[in-house]
Steps between C-alpha positions, in 0.01 A plus 500: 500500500299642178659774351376898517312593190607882389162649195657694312236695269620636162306624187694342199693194426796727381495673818549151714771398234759820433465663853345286755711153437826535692247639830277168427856304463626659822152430686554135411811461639439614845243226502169671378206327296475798271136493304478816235145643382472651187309490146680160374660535137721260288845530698374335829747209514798734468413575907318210634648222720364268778584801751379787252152490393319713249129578526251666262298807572216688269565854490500778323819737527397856426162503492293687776210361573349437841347193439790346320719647743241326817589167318805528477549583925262194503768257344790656720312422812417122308874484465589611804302226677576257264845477587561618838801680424741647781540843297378647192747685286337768253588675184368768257136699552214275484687199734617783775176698550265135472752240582546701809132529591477164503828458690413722745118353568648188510743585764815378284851706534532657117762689325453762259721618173378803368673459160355805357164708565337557181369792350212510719712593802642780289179741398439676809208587670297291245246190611708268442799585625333589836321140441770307439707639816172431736557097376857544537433633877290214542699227371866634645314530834627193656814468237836300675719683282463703147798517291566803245683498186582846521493793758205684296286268555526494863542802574118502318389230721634667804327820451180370408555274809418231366850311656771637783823525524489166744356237257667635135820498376690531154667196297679539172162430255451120416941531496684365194668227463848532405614179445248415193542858372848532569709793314533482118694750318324601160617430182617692299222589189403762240112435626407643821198280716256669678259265727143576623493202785142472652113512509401684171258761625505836495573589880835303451559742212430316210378776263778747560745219423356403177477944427880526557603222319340611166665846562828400611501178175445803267929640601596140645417253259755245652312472876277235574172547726383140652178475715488196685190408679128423496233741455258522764166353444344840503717662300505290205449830275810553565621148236358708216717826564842220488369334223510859333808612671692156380409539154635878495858370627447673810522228756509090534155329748711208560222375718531355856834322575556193820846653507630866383864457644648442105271838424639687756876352407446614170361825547666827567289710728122431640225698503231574696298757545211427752258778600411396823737349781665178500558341861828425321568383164631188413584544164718771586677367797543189257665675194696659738651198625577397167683821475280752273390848526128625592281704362207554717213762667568682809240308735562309780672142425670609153685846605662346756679247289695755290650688758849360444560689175342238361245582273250769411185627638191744364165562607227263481258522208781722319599363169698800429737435791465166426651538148736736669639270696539203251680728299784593790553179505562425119723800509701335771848316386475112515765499767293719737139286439725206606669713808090620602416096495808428738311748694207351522586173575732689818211643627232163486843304675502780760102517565265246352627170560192248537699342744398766737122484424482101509685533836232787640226231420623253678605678815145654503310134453739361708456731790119470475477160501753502799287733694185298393627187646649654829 
């Protein structure tokens, strides 16, 4: 008998290979053809295997035009056909509102992950925010299941009804996992490490980091800032302004990296102050695994992380507080940033396993294809 194919539909290679893996690993073992759709890059083979196959799609991620957006549906519903699959599994914006069009005209069960909302969802009352909820509408309409990453976020969904109460549910974000970023105590150093993990663009923060680290260098000579990550294609301004900022002493662009676990070993705290909500971070539920303290923004998917006495939170968009809070945690004794990293690695053991979100996957595929063949 020819095995079920499960789509799953992401937007970036990184995406498939950080988060997505062990729920494509645990797909394949119950005996699923798993095929994954997304913009191709360089790290392909690192997933790929005669029972996982990746697939290239054109698109464009944050751009929003109709036309594009048309073609884009277009080669969803090409896909879709294509390979016949039993369910369609769907993460981040573009893939949930169009992958599910073309789910749902096809007739094919799909699952959604709303892994965060964007900022459009969060300017009220504009055109675009009432916009993008009439193609949410549309393309949950017919949903199987949506998975949130945090209870903000539904609780948005829900009173917009754009979902119920029946067909969504919470898991732990994309989980962690805590066997490759198992605890490690820090070492003991007269430098203190600061990480910026992530997209560089300015909803994620960007600017505000680069402010407070030239003000907090100017008393702390000894810390470190790091960013680590690629600048968005339309935001390539933004190479100029580290450029400068490097030169000053201010902070360290050490680029895009396959693998930050030695960064986040070797670092002391992260940092990351996003404007606009997260459906849950990753970089923060990894660093806390590691055992390190957060400093984050008090939106949905970061807040939630430090509420274990764990790290430190101020107001998005606020460098003061921002500073502020950097400079609590210099003040801190060494033995107490090690006991608030204990603390965080307690709290991602106790709630954000991605055991538990690899094992919600497969119950939900596996009780659709069940029903499907019944």
């Amino acid at each position: 008998m020819s095995k079920k194919t499960i789509l799953m539909i992401n937007v970036h290679e990184d995406d498939v290979l950080c988060f997505r893996k062990q729920v494509i690993l645990g797909l394949e073992k119950e005996g699923y053809r798993v095929v994954l759709l997304y913009p191709l890059g360089d790290r392909t083979a690192e997933i790929t295997s005669e029972n996982i196959i990746a697939e290239d799609i054109e698109m464009d991620r944050h751009g929003c035009n109709p036309f594009k957006d048309f073609g884009l549906l277009l080669r969803y519903v090409k896909a879709i056909k294509k390979h016949k699959p039993s369910v369609v599994l769907l993460y981040t914006i573009k893939p949930n509102i169009y992958g599910g069009m073309a789910a749902s005209f096809l007739k094919v069960p799909f699952v959604n992950n709303i892994t965060g909302i964007g900022s459009s969802m969060h300017e009220k009352e504009t055109l675009l925010e009432k916009f993008v909820t009439l193609l949410y509408k549309i393309s949950l309409r017919k949903t199987t299941r949506v998975f949130f990453q945090n209870k903000e976020n539904r609780e948005l969904f829900l009173e917009k009804k754009i979902c119920t109460e029946y067909n969504s549910s919470l898991i732990p974000g994309s989980g962690v996992d805590l066997n490759r970023f198992s605890y490690h105590p820090p070492k003991p150093s007269d430098k203190v490490v600061f990480n910026y993990i992530g997209r560089v663009m300015r909803t994620k923060g960007i600017l505000e980091y680069v402010e407070a680290a030239g003000r907090i260098k100017e008393n702390h000579p000894q810390c470190e800032f790091n960013i680590l990550g690629f600048v968005e294609n339309d935001e390539t301004e933004l190479i100029e302004l580290l450029r400068t900022e490097e030169e000053k002493g201010h902070v360290l662009y050490r680029g895009p990296q396959s693998d930050v676990l030695p960064w986040i070993v070797a670092s002391d705290a992260i940092i990351l102050p996003s404007k606009y909500g997260e459906g849950m971070s990753n970089v923060l539920l990894e660093t806390a695994a590691i055992g390190r303290a957060l400093i984050t923004t008090a939106i949905p998917g970061c807040a939630c992380l430090t509420e274990n006495a764990n790290g430190y939170v101020c107001k998005p968009g606020d460098t003061d507080g921002l500073v502020q809070c950097i400079e609590q945690f210099l003040a801190l004794p060494e033995e107490e940033r090690t006991a608030m990293g204990v603390r965080s690695r307690e709290l991602v053991e106790r709630s954000y396993s991605r055991e538990r979100v690899v094992r919600a996957y497969v119950d939900t595929v596996n009780d659709l294809v069940k029903s499907d063949t019944i």
